[in-house]
ZAMARGU-4260 file (C-alpha; in steps of 0.2 Angstrom, whole numbers, plus 5000, padded with zeros to 4 digits):
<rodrens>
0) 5381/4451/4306 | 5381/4456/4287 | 5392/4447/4275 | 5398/4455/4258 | 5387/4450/4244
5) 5392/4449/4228 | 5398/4466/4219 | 5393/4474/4201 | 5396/4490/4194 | 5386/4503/4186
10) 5394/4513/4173 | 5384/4529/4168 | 5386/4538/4152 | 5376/4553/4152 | 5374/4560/4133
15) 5360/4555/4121 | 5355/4563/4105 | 5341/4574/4112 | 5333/4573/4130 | 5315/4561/4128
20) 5300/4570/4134 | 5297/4556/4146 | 5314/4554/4154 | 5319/4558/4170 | 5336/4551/4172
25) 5353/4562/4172 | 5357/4563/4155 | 5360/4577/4144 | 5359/4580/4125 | 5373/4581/4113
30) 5379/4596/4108 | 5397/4594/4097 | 5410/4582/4097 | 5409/4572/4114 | 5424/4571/4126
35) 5425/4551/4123 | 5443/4548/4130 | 5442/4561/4145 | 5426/4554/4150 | 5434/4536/4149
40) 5449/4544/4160 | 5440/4550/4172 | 5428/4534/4175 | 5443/4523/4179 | 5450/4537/4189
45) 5432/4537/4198 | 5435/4517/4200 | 5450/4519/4208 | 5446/4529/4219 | 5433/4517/4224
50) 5445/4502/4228 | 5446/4501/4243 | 5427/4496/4244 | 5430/4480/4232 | 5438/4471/4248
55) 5444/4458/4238 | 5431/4453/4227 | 5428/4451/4209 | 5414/4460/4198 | 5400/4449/4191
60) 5391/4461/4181 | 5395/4477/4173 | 5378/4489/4167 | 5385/4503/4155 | 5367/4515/4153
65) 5364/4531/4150 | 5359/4542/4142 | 5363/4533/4124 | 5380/4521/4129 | 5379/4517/4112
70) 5385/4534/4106 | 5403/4532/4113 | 5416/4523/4099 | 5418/4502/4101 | 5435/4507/4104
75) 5432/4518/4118 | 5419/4506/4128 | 5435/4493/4126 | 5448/4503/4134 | 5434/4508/4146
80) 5432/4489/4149 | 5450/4482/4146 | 5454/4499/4160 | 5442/4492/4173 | 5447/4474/4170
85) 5466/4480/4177 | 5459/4486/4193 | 5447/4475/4197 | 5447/4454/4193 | 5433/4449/4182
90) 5422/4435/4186 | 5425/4422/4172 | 5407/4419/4164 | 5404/4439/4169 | 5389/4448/4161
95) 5392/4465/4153 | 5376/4474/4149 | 5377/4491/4138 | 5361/4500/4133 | 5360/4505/4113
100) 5348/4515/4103 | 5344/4510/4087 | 5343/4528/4081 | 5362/4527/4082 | 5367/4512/4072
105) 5378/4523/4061 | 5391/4525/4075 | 5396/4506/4078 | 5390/4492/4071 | 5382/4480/4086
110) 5396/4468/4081 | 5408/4479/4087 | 5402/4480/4104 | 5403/4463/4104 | 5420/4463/4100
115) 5423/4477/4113 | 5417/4464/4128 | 5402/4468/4130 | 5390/4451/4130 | 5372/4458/4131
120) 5366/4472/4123 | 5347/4479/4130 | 5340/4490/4115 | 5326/4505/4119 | 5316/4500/4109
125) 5299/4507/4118 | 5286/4505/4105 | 5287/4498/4086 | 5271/4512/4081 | 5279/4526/4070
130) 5267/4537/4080 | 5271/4533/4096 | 5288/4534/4091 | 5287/4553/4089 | 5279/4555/4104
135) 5289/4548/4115 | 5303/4560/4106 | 5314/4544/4102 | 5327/4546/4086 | 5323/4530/4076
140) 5308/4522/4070 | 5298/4503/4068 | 5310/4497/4055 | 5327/4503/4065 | 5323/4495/4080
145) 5315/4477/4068 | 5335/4481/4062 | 5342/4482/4078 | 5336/4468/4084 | 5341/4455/4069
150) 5359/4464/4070 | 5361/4459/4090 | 5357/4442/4085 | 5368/4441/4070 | 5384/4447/4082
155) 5381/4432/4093 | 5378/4440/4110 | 5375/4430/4124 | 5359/4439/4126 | 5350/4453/4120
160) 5334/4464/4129 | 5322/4473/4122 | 5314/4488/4131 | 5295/4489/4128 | 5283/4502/4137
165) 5263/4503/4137 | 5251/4514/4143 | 5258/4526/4129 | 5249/4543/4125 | 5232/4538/4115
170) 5237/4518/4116 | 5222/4508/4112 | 5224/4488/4117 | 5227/4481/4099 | 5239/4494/4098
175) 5250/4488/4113 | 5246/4469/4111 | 5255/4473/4093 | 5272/4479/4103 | 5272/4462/4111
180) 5267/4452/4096 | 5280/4460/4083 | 5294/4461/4100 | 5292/4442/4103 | 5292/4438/4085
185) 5311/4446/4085 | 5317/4433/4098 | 5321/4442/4112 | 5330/4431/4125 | 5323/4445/4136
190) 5311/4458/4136 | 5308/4472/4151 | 5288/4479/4148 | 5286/4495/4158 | 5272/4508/4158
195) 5273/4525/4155 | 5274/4536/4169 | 5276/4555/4170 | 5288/4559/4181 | 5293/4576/4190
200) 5305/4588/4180 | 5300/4580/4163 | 5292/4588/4147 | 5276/4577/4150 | 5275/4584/4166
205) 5275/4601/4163 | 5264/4596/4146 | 5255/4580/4151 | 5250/4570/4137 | 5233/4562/4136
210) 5236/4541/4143 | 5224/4530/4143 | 5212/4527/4161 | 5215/4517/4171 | 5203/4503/4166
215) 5210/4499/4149 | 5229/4501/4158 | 5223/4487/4166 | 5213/4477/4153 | 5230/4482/4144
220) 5240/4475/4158 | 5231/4459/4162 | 5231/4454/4143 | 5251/4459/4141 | 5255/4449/4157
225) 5245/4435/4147 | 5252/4437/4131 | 5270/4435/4137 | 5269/4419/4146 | 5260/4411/4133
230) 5275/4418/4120 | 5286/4407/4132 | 5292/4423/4144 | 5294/4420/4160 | 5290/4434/4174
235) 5305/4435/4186 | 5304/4454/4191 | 5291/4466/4190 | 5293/4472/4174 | 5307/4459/4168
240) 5303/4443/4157 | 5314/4431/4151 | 5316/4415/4144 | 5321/4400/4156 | 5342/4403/4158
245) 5341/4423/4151 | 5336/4433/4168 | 5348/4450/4169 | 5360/4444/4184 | 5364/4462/4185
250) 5345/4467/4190 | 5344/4453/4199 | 5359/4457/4211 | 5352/4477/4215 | 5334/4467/4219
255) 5344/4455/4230 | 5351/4469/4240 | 5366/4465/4232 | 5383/4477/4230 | 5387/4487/4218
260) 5399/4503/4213 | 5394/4517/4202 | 5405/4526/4193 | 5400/4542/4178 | 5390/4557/4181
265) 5377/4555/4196 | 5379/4536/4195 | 5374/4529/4212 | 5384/4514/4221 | 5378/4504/4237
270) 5391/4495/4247 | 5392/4483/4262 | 5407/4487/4277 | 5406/4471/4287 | 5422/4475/4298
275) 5411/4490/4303 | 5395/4483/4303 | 5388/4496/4289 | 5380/4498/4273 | 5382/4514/4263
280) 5377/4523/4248 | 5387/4534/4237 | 5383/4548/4223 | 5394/4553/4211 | 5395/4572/4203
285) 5381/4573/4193 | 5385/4586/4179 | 5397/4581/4164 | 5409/4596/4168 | 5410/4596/4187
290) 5411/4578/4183 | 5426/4580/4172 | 5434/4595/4180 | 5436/4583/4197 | 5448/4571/4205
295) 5436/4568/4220 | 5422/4561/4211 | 5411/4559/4226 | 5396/4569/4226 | 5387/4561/4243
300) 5391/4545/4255 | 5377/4542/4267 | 5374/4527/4279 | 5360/4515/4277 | 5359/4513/4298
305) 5351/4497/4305 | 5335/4500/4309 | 5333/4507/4290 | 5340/4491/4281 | 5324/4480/4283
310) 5314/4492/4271 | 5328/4494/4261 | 5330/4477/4257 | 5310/4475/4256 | 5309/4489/4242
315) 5321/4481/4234 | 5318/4462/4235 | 5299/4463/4233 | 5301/4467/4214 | 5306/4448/4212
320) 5293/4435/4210 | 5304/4424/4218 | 5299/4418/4237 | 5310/4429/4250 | 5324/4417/4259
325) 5325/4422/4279 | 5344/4418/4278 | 5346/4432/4266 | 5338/4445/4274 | 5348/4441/4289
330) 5365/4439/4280 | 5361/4456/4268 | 5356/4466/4282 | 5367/4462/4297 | 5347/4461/4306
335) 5337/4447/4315 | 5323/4439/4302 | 5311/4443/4319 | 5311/4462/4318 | 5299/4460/4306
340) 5288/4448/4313 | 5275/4460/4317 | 5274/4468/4300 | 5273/4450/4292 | 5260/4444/4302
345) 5250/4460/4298 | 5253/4456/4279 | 5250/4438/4282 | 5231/4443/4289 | 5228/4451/4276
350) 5234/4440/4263 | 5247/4449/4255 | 5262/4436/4261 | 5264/4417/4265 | 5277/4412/4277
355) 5286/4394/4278 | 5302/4392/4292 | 5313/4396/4279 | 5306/4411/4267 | 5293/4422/4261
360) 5281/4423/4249 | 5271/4436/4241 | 5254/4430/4238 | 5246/4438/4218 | 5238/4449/4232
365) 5252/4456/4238 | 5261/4459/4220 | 5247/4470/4217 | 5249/4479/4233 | 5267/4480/4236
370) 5264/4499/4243 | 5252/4494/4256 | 5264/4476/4261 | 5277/4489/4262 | 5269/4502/4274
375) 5268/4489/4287 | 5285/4491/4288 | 5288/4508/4291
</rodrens>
């Protein structure tokens, strides 16, 4: 039988300053003065239209991304905040995460976003090399983002990310050792360290840059993972480290197969129907002017049907280092633990996963094969 887990919400802001070479996500560069207050309008009108899948609970974490968040007024991302607030109860020690470029500084002052509501800011940062900056297309440079940084700690946020990628175009080791070394040495409570992939319907893919092989990714990958525990950071999700106390709870709840609603341009929403015994996902309208020209905001609802939701929950709660509890696979998908028996016991032969009475473990075996554990499960 599934049980409501708890609910966040995904807020999306589509516009950034110009589109990155690298980026695949629905955003769209700025051209003029943005539509601030009807954008705002139109996400609460988005939320409540999506009341009736709150079913009576309160909103633990709020994720504000983009595109550039950071581009909207302080004063608009608090009537965006106090607005949702008045539809739906807040959780009393909630998280609200916004992403901020440091390119834009000169819009609000962190300090003001702090003021706003929002209690962790996660700054794209992605490399601290002037060079590597202009490649990956990114609007500030090394001494912006240093700046960034000491301004997030000086406005007293709970907690603060930094986004860090490797495997950049040309990267030699020292050069990606130096992004950890000069990150950490900022004080991060949190740091997410990702590699560079080229994804479909990008510059880089139509242009692919030169990366480095596949040896020194992982001599570069291996030294990195290293590096950051020694520096005190804690891997929780596979590319998430934190110090103890400081894990993003919003992350952690999409890993856990957890609800959330997504409201803004092409933001997705997953959401649990107990009374009906059904899990679905929605996709809201994707383009900033059908997006703003609606009142249905609804692009797509499709069904997550039963014998789907134990690889859904797998893709999702495999990126955690944590070991698996049976209870919550059972309560999260409305299935048996034993209808994957089989595939377990395949991934257990092979050494990818232990298995106790009461969870699951992925062996360092299986967190380097997570695609082959999975594939027993299809």
């Amino acid at each position: 039988m599934l049980s409501l887990p708890p609910l966040s919400l995904y807020i999306h802001i589509p516009w950034c300053v110009q589109k990155c070479p690298y980026c695949d996500f629905n955003s769209h560069g700025q051209h003029g003065e943005l539509p601030q207050q009807a954008y705002v309008d139109a996400l609460l009108a988005d939320l409540k239209n999506d009341l009736a899948y709150v079913q009576q609970r309160s909103i633990h974490t709020i994720f504000i991304g983009g595109g550039t968040p950071s581009l909207f007024d302080a004063s608009q991302i608090e009537r965006l905040l106090k607005g949702v607030e008045a539809l739906i109860p807040f959780e009393k020690e909630i998280e609200i995460t916004m992403e901020a470029n440091p390119g834009t500084l000169e819009h609000d002052d962190f300090a003001a976003y702090r003021a706003a509501g929002v209690t962790r800011l996660s700054i794209g940062v992605q490399s601290f090399s002037k060079e590597k900056l202009n490649l990956l297309g990114r609007i500030h440079d090394q001494n912006e983002a240093k700046t960034a940084a000491e301004k997030a700690k000086q406005a007293q946020y709970l907690s603060f990310n930094l986004d860090l990628m490797h495997g950049l175009p040309n990267q030699s080791f020292d050069e990606a050792m130096h992004d950890i070394d000069t990150a950490a040495a900022l004080l991060p409570p949190h740091l997410s360290w990702y590699q560079l992939t080229i994804e479909p319907n990008t510059l880089f893919y139509s242009k692919p840059p030169q990366l480095p092989d596949d040896e020194n990714l992982w001599h570069i990958y291996e030294q990195g993972q290293k590096k950051l525990a020694e520096l005190g950071y804690e891997q929780y999700e596979i590319s998430a480290y934190a110090k103890p106390g400081f894990q993003c709870r919003h992350n952690l709840n999409y890993w856990q197969f957890g609800d959330y609603l997504g409201i803004g341009c092409g933001a997705h929403g997953k959401i649990t129907l107990p009374d009906t015994d059904n899990i679905i996902r929605t996709v809201k309208i994707k383009h900033p002017k059908g997006y703003l020209a609606a009142s249905d905001y609804t692009f797509e609802t499709t069904e997550v049907i039963a014998q789907d939701r134990p690889l859904e929950y797998l893709m999702n709660r495999l990126r955690l280092m944590t070991p698996i509890p049976k209870t919550e696979f059972e309560l999260r998908t409305g299935q048996k633990a034993t209808v994957v028996k089989e595939g377990m016991e395949k991934s257990i032969a092979r050494g990818l996963v232990t298995e106790t009475d009461t969870h699951w473990q992925l062996t360092p075996k299986g967190h380097m094969f997570v695609n082959d554990l999975l594939s027993q499960f299809i």
